[in-house]
N, C-alpha and C positions, 0 to 999 in steps of 0.2 A: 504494500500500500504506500500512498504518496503519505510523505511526512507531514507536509503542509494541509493535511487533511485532517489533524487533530489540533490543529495553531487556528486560534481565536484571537481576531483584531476588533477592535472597537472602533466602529466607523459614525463619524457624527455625522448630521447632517450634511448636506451641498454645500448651505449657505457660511457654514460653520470651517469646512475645507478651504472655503472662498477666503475666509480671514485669515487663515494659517497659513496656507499658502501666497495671500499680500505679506504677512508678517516677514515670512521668512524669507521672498524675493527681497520685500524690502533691506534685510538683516542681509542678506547676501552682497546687494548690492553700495551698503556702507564699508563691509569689509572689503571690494575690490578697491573702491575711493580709498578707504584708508590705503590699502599699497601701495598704491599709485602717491599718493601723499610721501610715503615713508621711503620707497625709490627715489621721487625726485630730491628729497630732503637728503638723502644717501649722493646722488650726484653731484648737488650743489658741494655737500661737503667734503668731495672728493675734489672737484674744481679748485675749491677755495683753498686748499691744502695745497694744492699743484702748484695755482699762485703765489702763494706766500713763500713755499718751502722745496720747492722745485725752480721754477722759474723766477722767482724772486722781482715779480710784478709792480708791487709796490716801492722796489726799490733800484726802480731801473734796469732790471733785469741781472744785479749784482748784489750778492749775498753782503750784507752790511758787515761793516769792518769789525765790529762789534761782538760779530756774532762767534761761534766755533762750533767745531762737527766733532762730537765725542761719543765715544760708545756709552751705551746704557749704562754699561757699571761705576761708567765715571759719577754719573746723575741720582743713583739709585742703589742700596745694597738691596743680593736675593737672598731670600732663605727660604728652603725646605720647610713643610711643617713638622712637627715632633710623631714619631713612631710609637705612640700608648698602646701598651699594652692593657687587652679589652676588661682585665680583671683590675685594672686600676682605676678604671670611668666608671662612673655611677649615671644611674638610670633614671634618677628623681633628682631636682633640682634641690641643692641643700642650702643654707648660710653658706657665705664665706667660699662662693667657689666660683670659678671660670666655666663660662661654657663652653663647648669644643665646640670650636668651627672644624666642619666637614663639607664635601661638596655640596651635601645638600641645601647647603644656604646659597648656592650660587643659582639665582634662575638661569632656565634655560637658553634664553635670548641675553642676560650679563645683568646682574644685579643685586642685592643683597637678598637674602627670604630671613628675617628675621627669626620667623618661628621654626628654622629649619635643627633646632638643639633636641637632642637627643642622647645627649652624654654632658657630664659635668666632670666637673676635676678640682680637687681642694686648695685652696692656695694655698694651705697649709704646706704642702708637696712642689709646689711650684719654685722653689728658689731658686733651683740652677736651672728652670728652662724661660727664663727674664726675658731671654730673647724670642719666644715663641709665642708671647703676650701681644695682643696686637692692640695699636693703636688708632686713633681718628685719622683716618686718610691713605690706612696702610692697603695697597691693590693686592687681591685676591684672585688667583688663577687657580682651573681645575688643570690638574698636572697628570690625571688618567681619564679615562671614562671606561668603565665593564660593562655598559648596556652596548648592545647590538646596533642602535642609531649615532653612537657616540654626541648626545645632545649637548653634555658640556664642557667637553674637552675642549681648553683654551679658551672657556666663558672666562670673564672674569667681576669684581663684585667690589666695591668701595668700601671699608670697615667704617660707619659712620659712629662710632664711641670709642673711648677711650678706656682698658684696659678690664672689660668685661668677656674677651675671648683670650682662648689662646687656641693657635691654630694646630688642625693635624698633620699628619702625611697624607701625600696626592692632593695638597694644597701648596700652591709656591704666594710666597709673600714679596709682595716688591713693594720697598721706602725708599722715597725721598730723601738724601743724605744732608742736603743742605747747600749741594755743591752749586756755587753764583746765587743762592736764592732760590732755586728749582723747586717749585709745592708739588704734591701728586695731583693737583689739575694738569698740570700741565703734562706729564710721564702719563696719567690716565689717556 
């Protein structure tokens, strides 16, 4: 026998299809706008980048004297997150502790998920991993992905506070060192 021959839909009226079917063209048709928004917003700032920092448009077609070409680690230290071991995280939010940052706070498309804790760590224990505490403005990179889509390998996520994380492994931490004034807006 056919399968579909014991599956029961609930069919509303015509007039009632009519609406659902307006709704959801309509819903369909703000998400292609939106793309089309988010593309062109995407070229502009691709241009604009080119401008500036290719062709150097604004300044006659010559990189201002001022300026210098230094690799990343001149501008920024990285660091690894900490390798815990899973009988030293705790499960429930306690006093007195760090939450782990893990990839899952990084959305999918790059950004912070705040509610993404699911492990804690005492500060108590924390003294010699000082440097694994993260700070307000420290950039956040997924450094693996194990799902099959790879969604967020090389997202990355702004720590918007200051020393309420401390990050894991298959998290890379990039700061701002301070070199000429350099903030992580501008490394971001």
């Amino acid at each position: 026998e056919d399968i579909f021959s014991f599956l029961y839909v609930y069919l509303p009226d015509y007039e009632e299809q009519v609406r659902i079917g307006d709704l959801l063209y309509k819903i369909e048709m703000k998400v292609r706008t939106n793309n089309k928004i988010n593309d062109n917003l995407e070229q502009q700032a691709q241009a604009l980048f080119k401008s500036w920092f290719v062709d150097f448009e604004p300044f006659n077609g010559t990189m201002p004297s001022d300026w210098e070409i230094v690799p990343l680690e001149k501008i920024a230290d990285f660091q690894n997150g900490y390798a815990f071991k899973s009988k030293e995280l705790l499960n429930e939010p306690s006093p007195d502790c760090y939450q782990v940052f893990k990839q899952g706070h990084i959305a999918r498309s790059g950004g912070f998920i705040p509610d993404g804790t699911k492990s804690w760590y005492p500060k108590s224990l924390a003294s010699k991993l000082e440097k694994f505490v993260l700070k307000k403005g420290d950039i956040l990179m997924a450094m693996t992905d194990m799902k099959d889509n790879v969604a967020i390998l090389g997202n990355t996520a702004v720590m918007p506070l200051d020393n309420e994380y401390i990050v894991n492994q298959r998290v890379g931490n990039l700061r701002a060192n301070g070199y000429k004034g350099v903030t992580y807006p501008f490394i971001y």
